[in-house]
C-alpha positions as CSV (number, residue, x, y, z in Angstrom):
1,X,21.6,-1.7,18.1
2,X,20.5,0.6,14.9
3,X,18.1,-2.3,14.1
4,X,16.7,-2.0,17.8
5,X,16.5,1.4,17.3
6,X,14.6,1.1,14.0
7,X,11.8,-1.1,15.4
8,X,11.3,1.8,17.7
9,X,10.8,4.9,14.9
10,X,8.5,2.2,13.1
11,X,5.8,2.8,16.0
12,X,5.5,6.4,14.1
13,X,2.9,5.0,10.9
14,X,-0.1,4.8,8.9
15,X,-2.7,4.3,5.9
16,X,-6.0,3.0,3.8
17,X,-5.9,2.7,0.6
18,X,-9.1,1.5,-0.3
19,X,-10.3,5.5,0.2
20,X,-10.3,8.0,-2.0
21,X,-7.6,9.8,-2.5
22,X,-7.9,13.7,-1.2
23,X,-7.5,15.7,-3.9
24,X,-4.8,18.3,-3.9
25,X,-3.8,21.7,-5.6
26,X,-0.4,23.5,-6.7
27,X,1.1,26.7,-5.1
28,X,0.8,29.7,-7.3
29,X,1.5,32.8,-5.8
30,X,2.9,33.8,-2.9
31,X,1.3,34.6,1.0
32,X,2.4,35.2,4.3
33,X,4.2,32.5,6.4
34,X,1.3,33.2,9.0
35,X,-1.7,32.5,6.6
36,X,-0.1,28.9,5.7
37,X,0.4,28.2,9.5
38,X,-3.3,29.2,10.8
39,X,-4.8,27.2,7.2
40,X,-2.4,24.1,8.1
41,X,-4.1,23.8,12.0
42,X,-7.2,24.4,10.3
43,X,-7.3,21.3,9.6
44,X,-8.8,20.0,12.8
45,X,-8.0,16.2,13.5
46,X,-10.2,16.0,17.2
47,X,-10.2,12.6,19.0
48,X,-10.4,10.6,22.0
49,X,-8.4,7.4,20.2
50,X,-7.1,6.2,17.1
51,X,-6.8,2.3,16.0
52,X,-4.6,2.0,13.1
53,X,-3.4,-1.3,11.5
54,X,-0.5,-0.6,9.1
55,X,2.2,-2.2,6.5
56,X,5.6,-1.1,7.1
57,X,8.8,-1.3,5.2
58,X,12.0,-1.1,7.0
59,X,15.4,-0.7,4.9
60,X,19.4,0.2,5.4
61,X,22.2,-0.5,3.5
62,X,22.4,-3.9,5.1
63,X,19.3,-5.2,6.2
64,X,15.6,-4.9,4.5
65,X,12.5,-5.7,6.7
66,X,8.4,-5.8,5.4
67,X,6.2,-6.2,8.7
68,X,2.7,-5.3,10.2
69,X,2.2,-2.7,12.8
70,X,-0.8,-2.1,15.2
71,X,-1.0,1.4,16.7
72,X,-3.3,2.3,19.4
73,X,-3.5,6.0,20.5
74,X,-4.7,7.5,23.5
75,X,-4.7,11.3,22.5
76,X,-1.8,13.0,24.5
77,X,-1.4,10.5,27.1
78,X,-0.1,7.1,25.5
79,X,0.8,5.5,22.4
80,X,1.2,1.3,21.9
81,X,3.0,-0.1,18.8
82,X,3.0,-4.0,18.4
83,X,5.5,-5.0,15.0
84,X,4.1,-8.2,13.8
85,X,6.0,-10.9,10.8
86,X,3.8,-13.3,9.6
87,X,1.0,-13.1,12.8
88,X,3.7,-13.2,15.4
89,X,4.4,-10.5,17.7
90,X,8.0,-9.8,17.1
91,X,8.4,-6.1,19.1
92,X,6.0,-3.9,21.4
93,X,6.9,-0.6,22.5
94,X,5.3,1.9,24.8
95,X,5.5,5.7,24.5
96,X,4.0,8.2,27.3
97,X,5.0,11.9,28.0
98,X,7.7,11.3,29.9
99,X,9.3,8.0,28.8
100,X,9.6,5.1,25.5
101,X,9.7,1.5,26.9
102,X,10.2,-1.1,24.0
103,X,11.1,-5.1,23.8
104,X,12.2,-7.3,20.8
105,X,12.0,-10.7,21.2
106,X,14.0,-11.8,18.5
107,X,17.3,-10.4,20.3
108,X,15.4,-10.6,23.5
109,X,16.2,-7.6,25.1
110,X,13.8,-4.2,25.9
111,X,14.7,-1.1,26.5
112,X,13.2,1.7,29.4
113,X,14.0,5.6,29.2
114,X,13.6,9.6,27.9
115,X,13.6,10.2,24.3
116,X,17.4,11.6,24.6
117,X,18.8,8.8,22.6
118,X,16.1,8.3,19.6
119,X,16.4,12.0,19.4
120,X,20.2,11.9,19.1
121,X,19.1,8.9,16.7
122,X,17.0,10.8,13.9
123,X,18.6,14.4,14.0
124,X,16.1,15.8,15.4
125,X,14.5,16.8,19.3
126,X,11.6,14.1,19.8
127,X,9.0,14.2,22.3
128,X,5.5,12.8,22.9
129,X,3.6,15.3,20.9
130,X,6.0,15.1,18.1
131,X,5.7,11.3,17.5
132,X,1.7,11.7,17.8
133,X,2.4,14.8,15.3
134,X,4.0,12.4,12.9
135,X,1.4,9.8,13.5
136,X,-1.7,12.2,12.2
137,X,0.4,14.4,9.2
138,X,1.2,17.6,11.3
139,X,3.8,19.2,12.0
140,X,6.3,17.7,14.3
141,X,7.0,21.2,16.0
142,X,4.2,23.5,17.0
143,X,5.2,26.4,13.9
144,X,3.7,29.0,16.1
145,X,6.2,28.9,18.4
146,X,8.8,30.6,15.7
147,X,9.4,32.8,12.3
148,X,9.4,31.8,8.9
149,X,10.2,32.4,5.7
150,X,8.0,31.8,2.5
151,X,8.9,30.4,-0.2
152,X,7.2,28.3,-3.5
153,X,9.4,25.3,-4.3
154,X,8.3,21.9,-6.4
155,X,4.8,23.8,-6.9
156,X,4.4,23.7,-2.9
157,X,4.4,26.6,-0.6
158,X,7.7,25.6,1.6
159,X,8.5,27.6,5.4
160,X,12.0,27.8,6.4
161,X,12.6,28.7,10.1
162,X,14.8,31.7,10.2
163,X,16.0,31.0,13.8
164,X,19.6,30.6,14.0
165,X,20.3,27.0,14.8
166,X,22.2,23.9,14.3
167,X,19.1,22.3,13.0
168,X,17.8,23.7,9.8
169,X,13.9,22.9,9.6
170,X,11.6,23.1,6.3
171,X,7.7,22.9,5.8
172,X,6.5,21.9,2.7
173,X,2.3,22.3,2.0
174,X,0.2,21.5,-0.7
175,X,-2.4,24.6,-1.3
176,X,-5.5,23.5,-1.0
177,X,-6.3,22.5,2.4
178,X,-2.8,23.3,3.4
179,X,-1.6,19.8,4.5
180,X,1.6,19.0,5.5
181,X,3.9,16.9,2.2
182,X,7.3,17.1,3.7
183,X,9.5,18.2,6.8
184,X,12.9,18.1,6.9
185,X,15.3,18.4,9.5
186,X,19.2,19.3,8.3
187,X,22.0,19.5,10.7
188,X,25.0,20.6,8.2
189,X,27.7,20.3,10.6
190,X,26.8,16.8,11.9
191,X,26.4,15.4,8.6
192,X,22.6,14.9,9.5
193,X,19.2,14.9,7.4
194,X,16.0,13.8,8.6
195,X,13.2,14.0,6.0
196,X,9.6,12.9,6.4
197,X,6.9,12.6,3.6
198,X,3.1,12.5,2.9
199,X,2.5,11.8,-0.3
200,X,-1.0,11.3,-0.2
201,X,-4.5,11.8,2.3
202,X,-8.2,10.7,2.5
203,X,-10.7,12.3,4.4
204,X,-12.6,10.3,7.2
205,X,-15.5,11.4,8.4
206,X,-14.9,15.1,8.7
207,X,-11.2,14.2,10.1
208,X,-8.2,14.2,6.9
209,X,-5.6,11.6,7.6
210,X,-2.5,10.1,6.1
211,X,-2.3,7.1,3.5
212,X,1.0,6.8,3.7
213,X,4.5,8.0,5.0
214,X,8.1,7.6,5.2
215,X,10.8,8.1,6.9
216,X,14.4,8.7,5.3
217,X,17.3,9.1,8.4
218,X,20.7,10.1,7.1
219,X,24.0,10.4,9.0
220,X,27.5,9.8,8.4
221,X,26.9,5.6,9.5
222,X,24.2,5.4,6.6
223,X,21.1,5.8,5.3
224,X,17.2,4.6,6.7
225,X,13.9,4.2,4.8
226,X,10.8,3.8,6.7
227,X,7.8,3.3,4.6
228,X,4.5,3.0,6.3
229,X,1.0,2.5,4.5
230,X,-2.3,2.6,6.6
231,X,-4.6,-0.4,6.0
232,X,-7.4,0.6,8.5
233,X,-8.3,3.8,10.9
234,X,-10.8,3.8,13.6
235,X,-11.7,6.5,15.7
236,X,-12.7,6.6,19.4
237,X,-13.3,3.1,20.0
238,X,-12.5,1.6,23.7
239,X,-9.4,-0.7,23.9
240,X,-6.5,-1.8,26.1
241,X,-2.9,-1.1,26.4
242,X,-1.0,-3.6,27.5
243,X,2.8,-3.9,28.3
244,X,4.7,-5.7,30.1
245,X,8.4,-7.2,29.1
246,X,8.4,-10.8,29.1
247,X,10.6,-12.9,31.8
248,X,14.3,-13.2,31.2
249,X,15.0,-10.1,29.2
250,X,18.4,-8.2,29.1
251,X,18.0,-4.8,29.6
252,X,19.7,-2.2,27.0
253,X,21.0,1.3,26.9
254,X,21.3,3.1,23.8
255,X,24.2,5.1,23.4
């Protein structure tokens, strides 16, 4: 079921390394929490759709995966992931507003629900903004919707929401255009820790997107790495969606 799971969290990726790579600058002094939101959604990333045609490297403490993800984006409305080994479509999943569908064929099964369980899964609530969020290198919450504190840590200026809650969240931006390096998601008393990284950007066209990403999931049944590298990004081209679960599939439910 956790390798299930997986397949699903790695429709969340990008990156092109042929670009250059943006160039970035330390954090020196420090400024309100409210200056590094408004400069981090300064960074405008406007589009209609996004192709992207990634690597992606899956690994837990018993099990290590290397495959090829398609991603096609329909800004706000839908996301389609196809996980491909060696040219053959091995899972495609399906994420809309109000639901994730998903199918492997290697266990031939698919699944068909809310985001309750991933979000259970990583730590963390998910919902469709979030995982487009994650997709482009914001912010998986909207950080105007809360209060901060500021802070320089690692030579990056970090926010730490101040809310009291089970889940501890943390901003980490570099300062020059103010993009997003890490987010991390702590709940202490379930022995959880979601962290996601950006360790590098290019700028495309006037738009500045993610090379690369991963994904580290910790809770008390193990460890996950996700590591996702963008091979090609198009903007606001015309394609299809298509989904549909092959014949003879066993439906799942994730606990």
């Amino acid at each position: 079921m956790k390798k299930i799971v997986s397949l699903v969290v790695i429709i969340m990726m990008i990156s092109c390394k042929s670009k250059a790579v943006l160039a970035e600058s330390i954090a020196t002094n420090i400024i309100e929490s409210d200056k590094i939101i408004q400069s981090h959604y300064n960074n405008k990333f406007e589009f209609s759709t996004l192709y992207i045609k990634a690597n992606a490297k899956y690994e837990d403490e018993n099990n290590s995966q290397n495959v090829t993800a398609e991603i096609k984006i329909k800004k706000d409305e839908k996301i389609l992931v196809s996980i491909r080994f060696l040219g053959i479509t091995m899972a495609k999943a399906l994420i809309t507003p109000t639901k994730v569908q998903y199918y492997e064929k290697l266990g031939g099964k698919y699944f068909e629900g809310d985001y309750a369980s991933l979000s259970q899964w990583l730590g963390t609530d998910l919902d469709f903004n979030k995982v487009q969020n994650l997709l482009i290198g914001q912010a998986l919450d909207n950080l105007k919707d809360s209060k901060y504190s500021a802070t320089i840590i690692d030579k990056l200026y970090k926010l730490d929401d101040i809310k009291d809650s089970i889940t501890k969240k943390s901003y980490f931006f570099e300062a020059e255009n103010f993009l997003l390096k890490k987010q991390e998601f702590n709940q202490p008393t379930q022995d959880r820790k979601l962290q996601i990284s950006y360790p590098e950007y290019q700028k495309l066209s006037d738009k500045i997107v993610p090379l690369n990403f991963s994904i580290e999931a910790q809770q008390k049944k193990g460890k996950t790495n996700i590591d996702i590298d963008y091979k090609n990004i198009t903007f606001n081209e015309e394609f299809s969606f298509p989904y549909s679960v092959p014949d003879g599939y066993e439906r799942i439910y994730i606990n």
